[in-house]
Each structure stands twice: as C-alpha cells, then as structure tokens.
N, C-alpha and C positions, 0 to 999 in steps of 0.2 A: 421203069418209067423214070425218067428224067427229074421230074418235080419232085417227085418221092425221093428219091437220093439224094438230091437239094437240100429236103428238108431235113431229112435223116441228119447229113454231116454238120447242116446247122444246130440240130440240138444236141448232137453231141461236143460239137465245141463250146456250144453253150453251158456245158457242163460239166466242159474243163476252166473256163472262165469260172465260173462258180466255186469250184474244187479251188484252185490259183487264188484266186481270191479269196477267201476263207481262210487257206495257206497263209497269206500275206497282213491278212490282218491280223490275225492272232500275234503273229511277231511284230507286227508297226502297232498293236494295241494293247502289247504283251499280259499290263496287269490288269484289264479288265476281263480276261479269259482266263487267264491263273488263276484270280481267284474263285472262277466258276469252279476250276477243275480243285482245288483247296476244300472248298465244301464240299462237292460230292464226295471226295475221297474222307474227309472229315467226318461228315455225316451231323454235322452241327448244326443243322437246321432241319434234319428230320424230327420225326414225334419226339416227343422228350423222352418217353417211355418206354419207345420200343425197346424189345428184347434182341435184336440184330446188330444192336450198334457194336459189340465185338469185334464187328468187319473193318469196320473204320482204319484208315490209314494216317496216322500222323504222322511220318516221315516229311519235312520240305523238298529231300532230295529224291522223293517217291514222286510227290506231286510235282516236281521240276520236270522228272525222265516221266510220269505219263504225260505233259502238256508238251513236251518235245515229241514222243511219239505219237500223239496225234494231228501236232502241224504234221511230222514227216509223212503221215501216211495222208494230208490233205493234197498237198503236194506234190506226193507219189501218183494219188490218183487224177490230180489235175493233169499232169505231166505224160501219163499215159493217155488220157482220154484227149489230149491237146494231140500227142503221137497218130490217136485215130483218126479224129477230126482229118488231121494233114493226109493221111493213109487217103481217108475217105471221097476228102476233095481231090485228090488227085487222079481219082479212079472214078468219077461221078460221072464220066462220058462212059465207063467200061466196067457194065453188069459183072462180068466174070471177076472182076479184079478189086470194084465194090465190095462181095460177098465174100472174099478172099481177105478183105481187111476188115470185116465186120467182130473177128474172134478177139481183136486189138479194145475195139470197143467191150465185151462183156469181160475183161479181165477187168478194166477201168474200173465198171460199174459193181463187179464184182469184189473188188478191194473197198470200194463204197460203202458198200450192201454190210460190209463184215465192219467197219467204223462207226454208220450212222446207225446200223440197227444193231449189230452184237457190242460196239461198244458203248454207245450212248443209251440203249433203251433194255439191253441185258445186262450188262454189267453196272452201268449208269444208273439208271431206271429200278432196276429189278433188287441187282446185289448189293449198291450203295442208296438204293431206298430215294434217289433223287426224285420220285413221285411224291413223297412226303414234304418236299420242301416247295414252300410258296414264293422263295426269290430265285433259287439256283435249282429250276427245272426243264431242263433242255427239252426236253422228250417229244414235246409239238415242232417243237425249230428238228426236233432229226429226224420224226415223223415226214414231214416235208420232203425233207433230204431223201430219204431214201425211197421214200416211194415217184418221185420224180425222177429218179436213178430209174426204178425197176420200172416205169412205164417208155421212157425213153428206149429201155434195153429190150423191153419187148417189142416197141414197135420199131427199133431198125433190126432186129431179127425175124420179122416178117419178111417174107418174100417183097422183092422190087416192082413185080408186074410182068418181067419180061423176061428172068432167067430162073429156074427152078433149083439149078444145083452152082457151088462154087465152081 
C-alpha cells in the first residue's frame, strides 16, 4: 500500500535527520558533549565508594578518540539511514524495489542499536557506572534512541500490504 511506504520512508528519514543532527551537534557544540563523554569515562561522579572505579579511564587522548568515535558512528548512521530514506522514496511507487531496499534501512538501524544501547547503556551505563551519576547520565536520552530505532525497524520490516516477498 501506497501510504504505508509513504510513511515508512518518512520515518526513516526521520531518523537520519535525527542521527545527522546529533552528528552535528556534538562538533558545533564540541565541549559540552566532551565533557559528558570525560566523566563517564572518568567515573568521577559515580558513588564515591564503589569498588569498580578501577575501570575508569583518565587518558584526555582516550576521551578525545571515544567522543570522535561516537560522532563518527552518528554520522555513519545518519548517512546510511539518509542513503535509505533516498532508496526508499525512490522505489515508493514499486513494492518489489521498496522491499529490495528495505536491508539499507536495518543496517542504519542496526549500527544505531550497537551505539545507543551497547555503547551508551552497556558500556556507558553498565561498565563506566553512568547510572551512578546524577549529572552525566545519558541512559534515558539513549533509551529513546534506540528504542525508536528498533520500532521504526520493525515496522518498515512488516510487510507493505501488497507484496509478500522482495
């Protein structure tokens, strides 16, 4: 169906705008997400007491190359999920050709999935204890993130209405 497809490539360009943006600002707002990513990796606002802080990373040149790595990989996914979008609108008359670039989209979402929840809420989260801290706790902003990835990614992987296989 027609509207379905519609909607589909809408959200998922909606959610390379999203990714793109996220991208962009981290760099046009560089030290106010630096220093997010400084404390996590610091761990200097977790419990005073915990026994985990061993983990902690003081390197600056640690925290420079993970906050470049995770623009790049906002970026990467904006950039791919922007590539589907385009796939998708351009194939929105043509079921066969739709479902043919639907694989475009779950890679996007897919590089997402592994940023917003293994990096920010397993490794973030879990290993550098950012649930402990009351100012530098990302975990509801990636909670968001990523589960608005994996419902998008489910529902443009439902069938369209009117073609069953690619």
């Amino acid at each position: 169906m027609f509207a379905i497809r519609l909607v589909k490539t809408t959200m998922v360009a909606s959610l390379a705008l999203f990714a793109l943006l996220t991208a962009y600002n981290n760099v046009a707002d560089y030290g106010s997400n630096y220093a997010f990513v400084r404390h996590t990796l610091t761990m200097d606002t977790t419990f005073p007491d915990n026994a985990l802080k061993g983990r902690a990373i003081t390197s600056p040149v640690a925290w420079t190359l993970a906050y470049w790595l995770i623009i790049l990989i906002e970026a990467v996914v904006g950039a791919i999920l922007a590539f589907a979008a385009w796939r998708l609108g351009r194939a929105v008359r043509q079921p066969a050709s739709f479902n043919a670039a639907k694989p475009y989209v779950v890679i996007g979402i897919g590089l997402g999935f592994l940023l917003w929840f293994t990096g920010f809420m397993v490794l973030g989260g879990e290993w550098f204890l950012m649930w402990q801290s009351r100012q530098w706790n990302g975990q509801e902003a990636a909670f968001r993130f990523y589960m608005t990835l994996l419902a998008v990614g489910i529902f443009v992987s439902l069938p369209d209405g009117d073609v069953t296989s690619a």
